[in-house]
mmCIF file as Biopython writes it, N, C-alpha, C and O atoms, coordinates in Angstrom:
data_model
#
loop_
_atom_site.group_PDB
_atom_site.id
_atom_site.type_symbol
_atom_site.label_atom_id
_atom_site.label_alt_id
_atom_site.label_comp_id
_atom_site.label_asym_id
_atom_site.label_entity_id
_atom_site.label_seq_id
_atom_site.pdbx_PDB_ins_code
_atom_site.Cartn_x
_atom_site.Cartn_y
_atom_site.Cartn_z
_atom_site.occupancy
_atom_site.B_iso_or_equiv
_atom_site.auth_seq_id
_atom_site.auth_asym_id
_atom_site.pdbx_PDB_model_num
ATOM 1   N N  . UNK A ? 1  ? 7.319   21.916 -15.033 1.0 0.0 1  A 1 
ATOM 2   C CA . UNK A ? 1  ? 8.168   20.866 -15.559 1.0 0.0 1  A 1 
ATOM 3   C C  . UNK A ? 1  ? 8.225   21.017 -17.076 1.0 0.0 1  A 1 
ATOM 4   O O  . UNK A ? 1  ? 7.173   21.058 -17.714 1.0 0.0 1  A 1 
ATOM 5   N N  . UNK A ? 2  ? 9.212   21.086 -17.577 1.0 0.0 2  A 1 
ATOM 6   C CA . UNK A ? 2  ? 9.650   20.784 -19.258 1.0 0.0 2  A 1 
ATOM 7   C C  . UNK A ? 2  ? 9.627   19.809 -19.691 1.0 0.0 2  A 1 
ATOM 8   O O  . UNK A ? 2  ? 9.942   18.982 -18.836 1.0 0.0 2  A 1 
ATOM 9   N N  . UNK A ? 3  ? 9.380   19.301 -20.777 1.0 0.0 3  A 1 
ATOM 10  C CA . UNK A ? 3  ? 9.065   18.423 -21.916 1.0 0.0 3  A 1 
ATOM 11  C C  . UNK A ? 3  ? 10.217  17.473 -21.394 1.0 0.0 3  A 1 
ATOM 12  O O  . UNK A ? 3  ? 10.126  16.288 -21.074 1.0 0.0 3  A 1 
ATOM 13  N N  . UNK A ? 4  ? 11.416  18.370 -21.390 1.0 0.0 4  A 1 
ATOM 14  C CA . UNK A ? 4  ? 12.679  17.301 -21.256 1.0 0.0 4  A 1 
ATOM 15  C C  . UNK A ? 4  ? 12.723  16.426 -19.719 1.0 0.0 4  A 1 
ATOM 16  O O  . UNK A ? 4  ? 13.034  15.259 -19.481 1.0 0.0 4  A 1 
ATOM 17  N N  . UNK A ? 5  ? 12.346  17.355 -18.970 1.0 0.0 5  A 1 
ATOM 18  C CA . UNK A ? 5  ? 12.374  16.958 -17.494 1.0 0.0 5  A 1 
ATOM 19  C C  . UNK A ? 5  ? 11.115  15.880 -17.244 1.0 0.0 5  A 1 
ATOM 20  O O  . UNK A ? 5  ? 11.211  14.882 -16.529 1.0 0.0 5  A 1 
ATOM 21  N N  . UNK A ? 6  ? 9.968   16.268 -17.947 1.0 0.0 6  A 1 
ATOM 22  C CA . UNK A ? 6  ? 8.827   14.891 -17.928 1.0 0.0 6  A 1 
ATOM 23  C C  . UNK A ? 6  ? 9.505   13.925 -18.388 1.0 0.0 6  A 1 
ATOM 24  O O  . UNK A ? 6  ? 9.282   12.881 -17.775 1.0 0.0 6  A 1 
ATOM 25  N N  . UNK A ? 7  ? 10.464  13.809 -19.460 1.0 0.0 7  A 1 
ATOM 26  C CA . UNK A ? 7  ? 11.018  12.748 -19.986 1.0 0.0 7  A 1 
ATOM 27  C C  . UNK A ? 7  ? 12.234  11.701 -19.413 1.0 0.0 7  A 1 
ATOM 28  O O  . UNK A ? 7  ? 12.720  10.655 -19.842 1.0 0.0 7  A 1 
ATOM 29  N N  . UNK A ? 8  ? 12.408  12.348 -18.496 1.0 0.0 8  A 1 
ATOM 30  C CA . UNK A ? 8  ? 13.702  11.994 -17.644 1.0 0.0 8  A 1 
ATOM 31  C C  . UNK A ? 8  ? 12.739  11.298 -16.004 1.0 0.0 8  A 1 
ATOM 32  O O  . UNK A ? 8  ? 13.208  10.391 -15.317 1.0 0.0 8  A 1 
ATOM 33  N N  . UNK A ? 9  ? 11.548  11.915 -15.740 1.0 0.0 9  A 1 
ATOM 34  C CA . UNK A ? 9  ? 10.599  11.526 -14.692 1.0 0.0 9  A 1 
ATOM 35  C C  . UNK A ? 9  ? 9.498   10.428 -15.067 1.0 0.0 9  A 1 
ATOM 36  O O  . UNK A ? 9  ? 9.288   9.521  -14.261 1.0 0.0 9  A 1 
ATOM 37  N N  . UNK A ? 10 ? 8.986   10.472 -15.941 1.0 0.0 10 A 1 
ATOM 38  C CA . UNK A ? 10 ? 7.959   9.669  -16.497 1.0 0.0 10 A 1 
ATOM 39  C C  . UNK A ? 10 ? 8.625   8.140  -17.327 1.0 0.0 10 A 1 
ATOM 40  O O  . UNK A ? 10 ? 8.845   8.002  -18.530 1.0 0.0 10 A 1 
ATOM 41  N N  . UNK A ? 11 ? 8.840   7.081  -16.164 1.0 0.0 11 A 1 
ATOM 42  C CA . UNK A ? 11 ? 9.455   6.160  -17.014 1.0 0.0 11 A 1 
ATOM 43  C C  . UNK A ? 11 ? 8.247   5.066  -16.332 1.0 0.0 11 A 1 
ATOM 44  O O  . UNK A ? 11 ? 7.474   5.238  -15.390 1.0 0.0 11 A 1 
ATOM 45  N N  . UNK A ? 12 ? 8.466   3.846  -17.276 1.0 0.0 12 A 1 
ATOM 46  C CA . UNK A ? 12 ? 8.001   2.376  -16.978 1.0 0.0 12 A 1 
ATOM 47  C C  . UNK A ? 12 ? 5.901   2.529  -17.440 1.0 0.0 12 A 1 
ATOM 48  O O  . UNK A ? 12 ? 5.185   3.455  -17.821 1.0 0.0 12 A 1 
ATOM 49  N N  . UNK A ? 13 ? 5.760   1.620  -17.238 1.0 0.0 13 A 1 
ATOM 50  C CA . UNK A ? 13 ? 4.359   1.449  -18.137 1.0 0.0 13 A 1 
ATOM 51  C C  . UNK A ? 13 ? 3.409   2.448  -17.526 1.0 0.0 13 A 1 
ATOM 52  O O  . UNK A ? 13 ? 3.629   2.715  -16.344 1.0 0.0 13 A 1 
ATOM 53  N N  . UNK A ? 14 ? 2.185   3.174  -18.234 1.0 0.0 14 A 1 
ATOM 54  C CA . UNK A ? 14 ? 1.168   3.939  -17.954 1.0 0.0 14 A 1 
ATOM 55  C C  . UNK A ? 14 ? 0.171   2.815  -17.618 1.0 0.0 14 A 1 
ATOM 56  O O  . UNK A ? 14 ? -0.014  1.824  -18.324 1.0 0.0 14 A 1 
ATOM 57  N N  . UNK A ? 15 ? -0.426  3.076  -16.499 1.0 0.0 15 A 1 
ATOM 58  C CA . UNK A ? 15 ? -0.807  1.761  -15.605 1.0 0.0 15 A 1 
ATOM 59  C C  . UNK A ? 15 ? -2.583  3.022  -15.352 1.0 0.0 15 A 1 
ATOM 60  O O  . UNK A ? 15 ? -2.278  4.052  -14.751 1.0 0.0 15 A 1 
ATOM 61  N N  . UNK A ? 16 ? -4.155  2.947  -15.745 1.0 0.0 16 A 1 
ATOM 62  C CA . UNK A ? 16 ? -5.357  3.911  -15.173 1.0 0.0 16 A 1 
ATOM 63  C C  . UNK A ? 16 ? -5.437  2.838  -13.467 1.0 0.0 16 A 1 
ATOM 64  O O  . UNK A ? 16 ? -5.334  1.714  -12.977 1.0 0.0 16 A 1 
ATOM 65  N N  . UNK A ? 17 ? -5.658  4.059  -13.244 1.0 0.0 17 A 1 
ATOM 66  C CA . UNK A ? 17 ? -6.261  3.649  -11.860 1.0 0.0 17 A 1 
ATOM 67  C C  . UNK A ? 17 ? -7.758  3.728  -12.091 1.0 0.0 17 A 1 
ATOM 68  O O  . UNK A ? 17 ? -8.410  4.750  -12.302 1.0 0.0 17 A 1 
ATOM 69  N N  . UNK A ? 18 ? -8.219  2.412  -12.011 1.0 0.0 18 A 1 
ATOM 70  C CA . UNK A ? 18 ? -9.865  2.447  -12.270 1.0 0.0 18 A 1 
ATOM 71  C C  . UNK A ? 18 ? -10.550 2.813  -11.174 1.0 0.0 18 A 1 
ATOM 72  O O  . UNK A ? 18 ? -10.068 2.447  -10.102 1.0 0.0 18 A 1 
ATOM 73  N N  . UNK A ? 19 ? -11.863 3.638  -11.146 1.0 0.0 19 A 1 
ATOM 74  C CA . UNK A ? 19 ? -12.502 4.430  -10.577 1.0 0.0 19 A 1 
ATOM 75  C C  . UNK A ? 19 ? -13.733 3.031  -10.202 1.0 0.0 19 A 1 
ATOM 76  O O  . UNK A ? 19 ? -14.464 2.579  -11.083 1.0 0.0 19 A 1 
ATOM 77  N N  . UNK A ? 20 ? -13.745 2.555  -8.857  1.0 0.0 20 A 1 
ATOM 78  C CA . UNK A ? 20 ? -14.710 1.567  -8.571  1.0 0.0 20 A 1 
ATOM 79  C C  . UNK A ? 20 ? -15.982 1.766  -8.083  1.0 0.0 20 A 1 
ATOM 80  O O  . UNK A ? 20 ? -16.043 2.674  -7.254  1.0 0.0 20 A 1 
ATOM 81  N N  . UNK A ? 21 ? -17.000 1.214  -8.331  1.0 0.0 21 A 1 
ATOM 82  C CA . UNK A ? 21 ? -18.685 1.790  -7.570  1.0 0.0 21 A 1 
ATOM 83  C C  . UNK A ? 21 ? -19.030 0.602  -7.036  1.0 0.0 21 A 1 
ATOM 84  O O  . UNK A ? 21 ? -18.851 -0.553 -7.424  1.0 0.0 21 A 1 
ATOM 85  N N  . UNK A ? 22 ? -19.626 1.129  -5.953  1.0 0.0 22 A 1 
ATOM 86  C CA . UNK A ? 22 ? -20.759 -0.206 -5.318  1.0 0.0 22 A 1 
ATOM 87  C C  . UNK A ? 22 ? -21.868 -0.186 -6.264  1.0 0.0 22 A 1 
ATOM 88  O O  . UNK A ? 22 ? -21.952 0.586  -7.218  1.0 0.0 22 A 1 
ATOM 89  N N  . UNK A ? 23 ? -22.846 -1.222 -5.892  1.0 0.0 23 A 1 
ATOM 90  C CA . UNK A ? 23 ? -23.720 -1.423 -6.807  1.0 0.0 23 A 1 
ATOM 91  C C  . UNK A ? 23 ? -24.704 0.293  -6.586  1.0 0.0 23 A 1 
ATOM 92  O O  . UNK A ? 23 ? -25.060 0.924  -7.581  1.0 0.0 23 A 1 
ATOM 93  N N  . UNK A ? 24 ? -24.962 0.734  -5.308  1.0 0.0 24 A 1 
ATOM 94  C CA . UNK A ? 24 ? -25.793 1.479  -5.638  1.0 0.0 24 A 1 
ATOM 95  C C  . UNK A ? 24 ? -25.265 2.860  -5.849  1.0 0.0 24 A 1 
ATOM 96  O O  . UNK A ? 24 ? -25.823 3.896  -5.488  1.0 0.0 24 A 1 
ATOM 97  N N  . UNK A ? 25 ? -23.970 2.740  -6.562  1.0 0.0 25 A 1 
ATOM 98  C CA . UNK A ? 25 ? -23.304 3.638  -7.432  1.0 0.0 25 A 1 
ATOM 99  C C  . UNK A ? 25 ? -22.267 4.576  -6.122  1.0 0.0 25 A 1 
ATOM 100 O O  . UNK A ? 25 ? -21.877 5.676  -6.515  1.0 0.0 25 A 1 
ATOM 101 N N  . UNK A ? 26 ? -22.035 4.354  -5.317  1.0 0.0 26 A 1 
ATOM 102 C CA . UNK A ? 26 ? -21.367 5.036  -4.429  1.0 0.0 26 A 1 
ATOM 103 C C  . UNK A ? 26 ? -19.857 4.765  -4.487  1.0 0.0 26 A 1 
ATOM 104 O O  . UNK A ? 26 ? -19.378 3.669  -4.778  1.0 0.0 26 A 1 
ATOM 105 N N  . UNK A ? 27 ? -19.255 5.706  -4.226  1.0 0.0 27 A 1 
ATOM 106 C CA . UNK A ? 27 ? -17.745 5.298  -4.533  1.0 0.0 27 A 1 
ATOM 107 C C  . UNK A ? 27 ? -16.999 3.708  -3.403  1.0 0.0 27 A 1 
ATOM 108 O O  . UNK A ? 27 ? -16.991 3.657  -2.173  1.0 0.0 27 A 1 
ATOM 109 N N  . UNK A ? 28 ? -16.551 2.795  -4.237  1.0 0.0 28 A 1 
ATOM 110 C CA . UNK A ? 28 ? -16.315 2.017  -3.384  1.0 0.0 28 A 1 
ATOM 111 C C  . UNK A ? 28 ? -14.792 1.665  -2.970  1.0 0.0 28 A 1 
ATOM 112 O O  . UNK A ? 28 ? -14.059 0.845  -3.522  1.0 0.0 28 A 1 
ATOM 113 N N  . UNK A ? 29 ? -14.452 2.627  -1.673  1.0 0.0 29 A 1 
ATOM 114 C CA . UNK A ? 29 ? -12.763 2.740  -1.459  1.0 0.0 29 A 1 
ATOM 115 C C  . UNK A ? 29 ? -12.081 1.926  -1.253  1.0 0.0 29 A 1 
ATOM 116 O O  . UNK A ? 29 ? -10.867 1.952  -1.451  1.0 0.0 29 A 1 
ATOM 117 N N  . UNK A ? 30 ? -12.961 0.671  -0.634  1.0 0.0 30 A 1 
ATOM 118 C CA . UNK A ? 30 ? -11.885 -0.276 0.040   1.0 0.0 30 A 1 
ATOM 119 C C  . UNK A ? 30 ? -11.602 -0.991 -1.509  1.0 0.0 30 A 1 
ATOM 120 O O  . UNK A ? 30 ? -10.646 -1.763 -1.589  1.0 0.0 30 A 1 
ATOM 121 N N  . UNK A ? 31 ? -12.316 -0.766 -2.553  1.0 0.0 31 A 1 
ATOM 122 C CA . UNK A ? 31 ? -11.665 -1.922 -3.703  1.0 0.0 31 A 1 
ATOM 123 C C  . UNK A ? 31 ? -10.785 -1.103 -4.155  1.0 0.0 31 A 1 
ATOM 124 O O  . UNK A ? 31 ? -9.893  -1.622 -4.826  1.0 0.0 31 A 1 
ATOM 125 N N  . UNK A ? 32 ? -10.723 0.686  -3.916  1.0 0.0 32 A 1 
ATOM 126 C CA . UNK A ? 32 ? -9.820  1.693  -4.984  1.0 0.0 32 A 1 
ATOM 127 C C  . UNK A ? 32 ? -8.507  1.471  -4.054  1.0 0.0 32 A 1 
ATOM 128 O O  . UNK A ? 32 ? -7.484  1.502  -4.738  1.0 0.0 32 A 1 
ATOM 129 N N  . UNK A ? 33 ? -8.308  1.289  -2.887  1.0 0.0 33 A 1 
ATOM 130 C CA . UNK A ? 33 ? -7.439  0.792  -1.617  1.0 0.0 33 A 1 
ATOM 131 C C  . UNK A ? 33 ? -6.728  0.035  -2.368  1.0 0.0 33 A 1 
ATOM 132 O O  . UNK A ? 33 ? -5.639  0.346  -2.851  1.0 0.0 33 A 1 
ATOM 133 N N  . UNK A ? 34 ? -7.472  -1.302 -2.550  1.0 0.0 34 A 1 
ATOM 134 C CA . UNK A ? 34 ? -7.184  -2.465 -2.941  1.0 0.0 34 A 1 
ATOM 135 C C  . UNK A ? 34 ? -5.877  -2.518 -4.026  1.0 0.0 34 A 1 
ATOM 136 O O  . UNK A ? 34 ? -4.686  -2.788 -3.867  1.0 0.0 34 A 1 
ATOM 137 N N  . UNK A ? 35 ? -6.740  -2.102 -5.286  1.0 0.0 35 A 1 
ATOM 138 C CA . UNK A ? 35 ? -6.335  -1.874 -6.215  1.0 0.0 35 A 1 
ATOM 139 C C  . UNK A ? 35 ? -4.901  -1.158 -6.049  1.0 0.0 35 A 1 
ATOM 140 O O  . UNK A ? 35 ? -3.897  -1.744 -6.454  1.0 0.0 35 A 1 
ATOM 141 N N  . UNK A ? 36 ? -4.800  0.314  -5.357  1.0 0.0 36 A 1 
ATOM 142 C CA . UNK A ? 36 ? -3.650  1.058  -5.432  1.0 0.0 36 A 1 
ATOM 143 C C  . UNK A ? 36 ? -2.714  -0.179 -4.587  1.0 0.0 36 A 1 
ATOM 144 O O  . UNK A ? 36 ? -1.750  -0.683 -5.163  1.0 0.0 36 A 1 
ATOM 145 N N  . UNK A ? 37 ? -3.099  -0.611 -3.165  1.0 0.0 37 A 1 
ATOM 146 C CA . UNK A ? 37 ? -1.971  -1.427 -2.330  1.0 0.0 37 A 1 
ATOM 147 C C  . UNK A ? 37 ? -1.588  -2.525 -3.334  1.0 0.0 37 A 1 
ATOM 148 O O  . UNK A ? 37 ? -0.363  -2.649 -3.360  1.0 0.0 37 A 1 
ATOM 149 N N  . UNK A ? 38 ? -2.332  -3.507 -4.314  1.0 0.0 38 A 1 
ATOM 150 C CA . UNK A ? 38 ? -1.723  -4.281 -5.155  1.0 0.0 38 A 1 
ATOM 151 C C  . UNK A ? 38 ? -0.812  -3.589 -6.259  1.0 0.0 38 A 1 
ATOM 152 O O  . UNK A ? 38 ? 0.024   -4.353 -6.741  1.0 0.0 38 A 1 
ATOM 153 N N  . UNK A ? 39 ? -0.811  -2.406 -6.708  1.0 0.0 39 A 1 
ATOM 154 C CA . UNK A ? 39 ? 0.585   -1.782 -7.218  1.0 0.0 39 A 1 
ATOM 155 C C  . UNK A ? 39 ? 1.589   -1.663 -6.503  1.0 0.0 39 A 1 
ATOM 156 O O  . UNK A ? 39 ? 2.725   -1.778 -6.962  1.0 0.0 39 A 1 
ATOM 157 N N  . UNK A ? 40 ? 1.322   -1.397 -5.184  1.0 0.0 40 A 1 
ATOM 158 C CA . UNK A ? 40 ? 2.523   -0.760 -4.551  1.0 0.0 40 A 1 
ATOM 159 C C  . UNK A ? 40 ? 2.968   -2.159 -4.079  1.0 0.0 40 A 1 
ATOM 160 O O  . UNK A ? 40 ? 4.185   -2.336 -4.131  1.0 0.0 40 A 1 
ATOM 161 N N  . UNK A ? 41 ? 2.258   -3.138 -3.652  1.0 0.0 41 A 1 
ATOM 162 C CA . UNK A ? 41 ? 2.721   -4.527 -3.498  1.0 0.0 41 A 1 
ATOM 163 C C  . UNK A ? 41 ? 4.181   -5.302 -4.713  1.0 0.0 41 A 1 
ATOM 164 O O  . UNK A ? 41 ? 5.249   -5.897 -4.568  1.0 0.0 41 A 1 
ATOM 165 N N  . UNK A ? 42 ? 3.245   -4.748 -5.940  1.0 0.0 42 A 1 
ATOM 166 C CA . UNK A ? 42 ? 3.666   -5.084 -7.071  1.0 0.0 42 A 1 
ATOM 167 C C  . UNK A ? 42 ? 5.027   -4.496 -7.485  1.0 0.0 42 A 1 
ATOM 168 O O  . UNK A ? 42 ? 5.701   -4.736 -8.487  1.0 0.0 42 A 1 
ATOM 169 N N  . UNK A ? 43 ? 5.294   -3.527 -6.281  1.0 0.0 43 A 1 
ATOM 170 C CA . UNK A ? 43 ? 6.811   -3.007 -6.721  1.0 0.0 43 A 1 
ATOM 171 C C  . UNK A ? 43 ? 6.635   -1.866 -7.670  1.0 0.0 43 A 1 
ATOM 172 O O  . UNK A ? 43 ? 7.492   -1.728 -8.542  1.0 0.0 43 A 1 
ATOM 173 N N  . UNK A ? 44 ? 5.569   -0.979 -7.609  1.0 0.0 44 A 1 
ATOM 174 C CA . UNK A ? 44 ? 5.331   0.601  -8.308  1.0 0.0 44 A 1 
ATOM 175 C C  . UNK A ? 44 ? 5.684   2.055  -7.129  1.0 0.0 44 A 1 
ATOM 176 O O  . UNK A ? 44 ? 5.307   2.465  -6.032  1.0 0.0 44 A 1 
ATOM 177 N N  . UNK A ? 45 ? 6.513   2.373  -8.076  1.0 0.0 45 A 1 
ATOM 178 C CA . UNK A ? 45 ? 6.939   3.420  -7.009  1.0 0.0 45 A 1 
ATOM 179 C C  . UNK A ? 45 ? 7.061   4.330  -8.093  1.0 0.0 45 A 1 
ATOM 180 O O  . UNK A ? 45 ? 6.955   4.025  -9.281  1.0 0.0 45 A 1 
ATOM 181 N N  . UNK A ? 46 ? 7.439   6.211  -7.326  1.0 0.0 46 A 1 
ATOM 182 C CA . UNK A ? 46 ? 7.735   6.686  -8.147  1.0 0.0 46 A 1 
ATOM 183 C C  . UNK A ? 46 ? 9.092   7.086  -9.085  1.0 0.0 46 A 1 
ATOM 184 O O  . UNK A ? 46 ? 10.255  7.198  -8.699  1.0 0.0 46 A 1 
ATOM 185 N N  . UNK A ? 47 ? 8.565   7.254  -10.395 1.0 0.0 47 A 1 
ATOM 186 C CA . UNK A ? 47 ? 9.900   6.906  -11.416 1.0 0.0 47 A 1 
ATOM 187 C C  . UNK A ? 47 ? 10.000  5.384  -12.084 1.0 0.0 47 A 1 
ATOM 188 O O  . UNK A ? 47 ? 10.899  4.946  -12.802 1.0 0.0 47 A 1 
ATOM 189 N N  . UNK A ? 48 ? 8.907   4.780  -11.664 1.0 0.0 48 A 1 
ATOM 190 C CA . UNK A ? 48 ? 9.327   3.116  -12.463 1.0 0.0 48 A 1 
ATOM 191 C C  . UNK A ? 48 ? 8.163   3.121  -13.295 1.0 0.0 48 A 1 
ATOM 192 O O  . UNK A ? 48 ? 8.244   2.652  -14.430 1.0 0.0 48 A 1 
ATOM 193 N N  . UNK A ? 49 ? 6.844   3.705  -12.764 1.0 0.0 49 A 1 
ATOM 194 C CA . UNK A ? 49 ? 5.105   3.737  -13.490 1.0 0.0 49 A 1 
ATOM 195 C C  . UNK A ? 49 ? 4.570   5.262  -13.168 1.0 0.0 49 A 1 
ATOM 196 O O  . UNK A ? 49 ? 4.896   6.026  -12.260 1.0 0.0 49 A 1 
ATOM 197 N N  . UNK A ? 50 ? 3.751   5.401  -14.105 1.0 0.0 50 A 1 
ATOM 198 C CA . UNK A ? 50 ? 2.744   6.524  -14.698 1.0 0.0 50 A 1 
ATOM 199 C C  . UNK A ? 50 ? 1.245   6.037  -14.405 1.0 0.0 50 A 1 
ATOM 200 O O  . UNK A ? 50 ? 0.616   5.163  -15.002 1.0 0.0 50 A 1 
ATOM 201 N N  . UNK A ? 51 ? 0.919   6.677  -13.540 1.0 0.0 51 A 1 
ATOM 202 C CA . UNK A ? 51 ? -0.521  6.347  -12.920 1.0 0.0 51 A 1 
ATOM 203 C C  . UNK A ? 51 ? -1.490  7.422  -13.909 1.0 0.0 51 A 1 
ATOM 204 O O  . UNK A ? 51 ? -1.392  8.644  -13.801 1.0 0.0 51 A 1 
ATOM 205 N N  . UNK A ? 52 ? -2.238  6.887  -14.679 1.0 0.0 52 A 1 
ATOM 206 C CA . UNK A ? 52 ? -3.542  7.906  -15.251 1.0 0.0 52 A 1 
ATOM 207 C C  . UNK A ? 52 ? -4.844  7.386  -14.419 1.0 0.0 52 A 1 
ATOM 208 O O  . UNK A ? 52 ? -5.586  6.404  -14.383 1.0 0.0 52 A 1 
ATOM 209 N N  . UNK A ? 53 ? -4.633  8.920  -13.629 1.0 0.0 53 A 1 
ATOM 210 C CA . UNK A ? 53 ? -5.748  8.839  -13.452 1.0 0.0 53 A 1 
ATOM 211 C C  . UNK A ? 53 ? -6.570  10.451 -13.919 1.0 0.0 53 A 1 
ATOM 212 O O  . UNK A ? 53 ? -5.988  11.526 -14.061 1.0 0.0 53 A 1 
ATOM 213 N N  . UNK A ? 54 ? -7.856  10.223 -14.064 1.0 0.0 54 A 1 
ATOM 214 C CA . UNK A ? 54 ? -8.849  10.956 -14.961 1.0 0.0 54 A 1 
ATOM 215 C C  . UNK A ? 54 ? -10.358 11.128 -14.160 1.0 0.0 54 A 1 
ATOM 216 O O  . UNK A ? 54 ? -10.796 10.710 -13.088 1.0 0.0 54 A 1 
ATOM 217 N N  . UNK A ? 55 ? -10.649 11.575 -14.745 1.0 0.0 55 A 1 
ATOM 218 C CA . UNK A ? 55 ? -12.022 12.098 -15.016 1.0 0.0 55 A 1 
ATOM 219 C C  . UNK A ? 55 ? -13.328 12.371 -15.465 1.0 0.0 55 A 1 
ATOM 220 O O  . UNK A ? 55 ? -13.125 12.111 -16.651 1.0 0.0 55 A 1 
ATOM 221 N N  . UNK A ? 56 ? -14.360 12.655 -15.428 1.0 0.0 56 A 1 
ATOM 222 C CA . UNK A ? 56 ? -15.390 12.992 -16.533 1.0 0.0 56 A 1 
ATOM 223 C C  . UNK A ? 56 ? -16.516 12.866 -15.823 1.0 0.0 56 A 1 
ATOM 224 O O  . UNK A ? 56 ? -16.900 12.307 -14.795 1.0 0.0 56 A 1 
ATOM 225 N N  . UNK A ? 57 ? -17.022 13.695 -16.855 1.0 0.0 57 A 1 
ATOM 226 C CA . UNK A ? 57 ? -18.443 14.274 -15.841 1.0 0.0 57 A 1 
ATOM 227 C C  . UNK A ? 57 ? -19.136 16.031 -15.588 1.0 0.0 57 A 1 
ATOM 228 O O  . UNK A ? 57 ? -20.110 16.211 -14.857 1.0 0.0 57 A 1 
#
C-alpha cells in the first residue's frame, strides 16, 4: 500500500485495542471480546476507525 492509498483507507479516529489480564496475569478474552463487540456495536467498521493495536515485550 502507498502513502496515498493509506490515505484514502485510513479514515475516522485511531481507537488502541487494550490488551486485558486476569489477575493472575493470563490473557483475559472474554473482556478483549468485550471490548472489540462494544466497537463493532458502536458502529466501527472498516474505513470509518484505525484500530492500534501493538506490542512489547
Amino acid at each position: 500500500m502507498t502513502v496515498e492509498e493509506a490515505k484514502h483507507r485510513w479514515r475516522g479516529p485511531v481507537v488502541p485495542v487494550l490488551t486485558i489480564f486476569n489477575d493472575d496475569l493470563s490473557l483475559d478474552l472474554a473482556g478483549l471480546r468485550g471490548n472489540i463487540r462494544y466497537l463493532l456495536d458502536a458502529g466501527a467498521r472498516a474505513g470509518n476507525i484505525v484500530l492500534l493495536v501493538c506490542g512489547a515485550g
